[in-house]
C-alpha positions as CSV (number, residue, x, y, z in Angstrom):
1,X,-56.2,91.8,23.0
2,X,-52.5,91.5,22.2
3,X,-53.5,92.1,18.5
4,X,-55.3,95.6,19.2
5,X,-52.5,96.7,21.4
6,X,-49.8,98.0,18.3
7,X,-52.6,99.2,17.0
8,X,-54.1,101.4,20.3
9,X,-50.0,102.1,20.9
10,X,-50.1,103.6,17.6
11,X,-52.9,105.9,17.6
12,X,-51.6,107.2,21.2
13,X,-48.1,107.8,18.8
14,X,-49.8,109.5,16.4
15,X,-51.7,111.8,19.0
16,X,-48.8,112.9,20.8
17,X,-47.5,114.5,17.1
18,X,-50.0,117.3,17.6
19,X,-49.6,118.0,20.9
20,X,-46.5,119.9,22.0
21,X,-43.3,119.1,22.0
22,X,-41.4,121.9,22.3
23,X,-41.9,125.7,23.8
24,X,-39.3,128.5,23.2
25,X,-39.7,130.9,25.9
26,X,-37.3,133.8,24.2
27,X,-39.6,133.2,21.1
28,X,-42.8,133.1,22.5
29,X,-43.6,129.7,20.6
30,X,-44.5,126.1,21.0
31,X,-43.6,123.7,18.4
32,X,-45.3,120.4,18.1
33,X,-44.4,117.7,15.2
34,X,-46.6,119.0,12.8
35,X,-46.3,122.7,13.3
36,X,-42.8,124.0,13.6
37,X,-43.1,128.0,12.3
38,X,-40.1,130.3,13.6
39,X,-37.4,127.1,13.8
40,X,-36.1,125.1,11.3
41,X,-36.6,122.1,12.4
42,X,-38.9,121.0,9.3
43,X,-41.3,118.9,10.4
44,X,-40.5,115.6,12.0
45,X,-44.0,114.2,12.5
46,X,-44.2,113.0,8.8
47,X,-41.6,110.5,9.2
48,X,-43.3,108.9,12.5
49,X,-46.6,109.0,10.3
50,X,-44.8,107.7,7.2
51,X,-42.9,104.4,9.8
52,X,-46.3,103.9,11.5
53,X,-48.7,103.7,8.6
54,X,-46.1,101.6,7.1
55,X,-45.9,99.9,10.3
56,X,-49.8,99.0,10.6
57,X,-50.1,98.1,6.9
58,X,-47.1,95.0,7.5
59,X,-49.0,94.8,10.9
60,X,-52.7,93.6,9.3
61,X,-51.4,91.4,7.3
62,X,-50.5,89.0,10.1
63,X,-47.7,86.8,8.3
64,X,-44.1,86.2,9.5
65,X,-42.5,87.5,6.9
66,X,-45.1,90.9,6.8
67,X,-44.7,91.1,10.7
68,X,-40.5,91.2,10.1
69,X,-41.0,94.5,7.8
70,X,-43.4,95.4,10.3
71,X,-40.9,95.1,13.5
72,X,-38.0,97.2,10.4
73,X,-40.1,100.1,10.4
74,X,-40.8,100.2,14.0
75,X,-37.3,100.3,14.5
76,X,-36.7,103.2,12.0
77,X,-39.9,104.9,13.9
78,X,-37.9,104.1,17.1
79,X,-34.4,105.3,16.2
80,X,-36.5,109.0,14.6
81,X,-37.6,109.1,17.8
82,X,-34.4,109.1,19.7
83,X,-33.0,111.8,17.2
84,X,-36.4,114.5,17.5
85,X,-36.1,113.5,21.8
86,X,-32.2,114.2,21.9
87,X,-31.3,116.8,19.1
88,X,-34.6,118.7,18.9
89,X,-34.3,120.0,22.2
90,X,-30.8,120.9,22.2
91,X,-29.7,124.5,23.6
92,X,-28.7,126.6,20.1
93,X,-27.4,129.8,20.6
94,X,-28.5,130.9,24.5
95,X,-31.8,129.4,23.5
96,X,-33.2,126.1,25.2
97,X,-36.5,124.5,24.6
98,X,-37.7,123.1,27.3
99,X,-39.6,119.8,26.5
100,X,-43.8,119.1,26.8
101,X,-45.6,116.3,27.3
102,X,-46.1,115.7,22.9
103,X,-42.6,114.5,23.0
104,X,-42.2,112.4,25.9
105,X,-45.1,110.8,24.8
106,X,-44.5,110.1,21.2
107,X,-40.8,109.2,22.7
108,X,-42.4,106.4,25.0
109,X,-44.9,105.3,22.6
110,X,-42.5,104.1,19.5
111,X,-40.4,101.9,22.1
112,X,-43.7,100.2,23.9
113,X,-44.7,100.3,20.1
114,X,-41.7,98.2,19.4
115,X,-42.3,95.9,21.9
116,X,-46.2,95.7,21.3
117,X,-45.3,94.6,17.8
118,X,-43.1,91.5,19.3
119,X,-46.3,90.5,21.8
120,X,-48.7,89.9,18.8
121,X,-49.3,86.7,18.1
122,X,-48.4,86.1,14.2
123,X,-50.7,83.4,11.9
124,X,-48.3,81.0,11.2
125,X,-48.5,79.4,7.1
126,X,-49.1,75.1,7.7
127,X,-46.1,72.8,6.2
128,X,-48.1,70.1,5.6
129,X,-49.8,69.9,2.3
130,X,-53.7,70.0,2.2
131,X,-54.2,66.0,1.5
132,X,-52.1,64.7,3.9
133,X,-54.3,66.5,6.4
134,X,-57.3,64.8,4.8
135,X,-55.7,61.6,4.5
136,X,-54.7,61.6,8.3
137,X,-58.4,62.7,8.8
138,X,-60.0,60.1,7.2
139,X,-57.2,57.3,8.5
């Protein structure tokens, strides 16, 4: 269970970059992660797709040294996360976005996605060489 969680966490992530973040009322437009036309904001969903797929690839591979890269890049997902929830939003020129629900939730999401990744339980390499475990066996 602690193993699907990142994994559930990240999909729930991923989600949220589709639905909307953002709505310009003087515009008449609503801006989620992937679609950002009339703004130049680019589009910051790549980068959370780019840290989590990177995220889950370290994740699988279940070794201490893959789940340290893993924990990296949810830390660069979490810090891109804090820039799109505090600067996106900003008032520019008389206009203010107000914020939707895609935002808050991709904003939650990478920190329990951090924290998810620490939970997992990590495979763990043996020290002891393979014969001294048979000779102990057979002892």
């Amino acid at each position: 269970m602690r193993f699907l969680l990142p994994i559930v966490v990240a999909a729930v992530l991923i989600a949220g970059c589709f639905l909307p973040w953002m709505t310009i009322a003087s515009k008449n437009i609503s801006i989620t992660g992937v679609e950002t036309a009339g703004t130049d904001y680019g589009k910051p969903a790549y980068f959370h797709f780019i840290w989590v797929g990177l995220f889950l690839i370290f994740f699988v591979v279940n070794r201490v040294w893959s789940r340290r890269l893993a924990m990296m890049f949810t830390a660069f997902n979490v810090a891109w996360a804090f820039r799109n929830f505090f600067v996106l939003p900003i008032c520019q020129m008389g206009e203010c976005p107000v914020r939707r629900t895609g935002l808050y939730l991709v904003f939650i999401s990478s920190i329990v996605l951090f924290f998810a990744g620490l939970l997992a339980p990590v495979k763990e390499k043996s020290t002891e060489p393979q014969d001294a475990r048979a000779n102990e066996s057979s002892v």
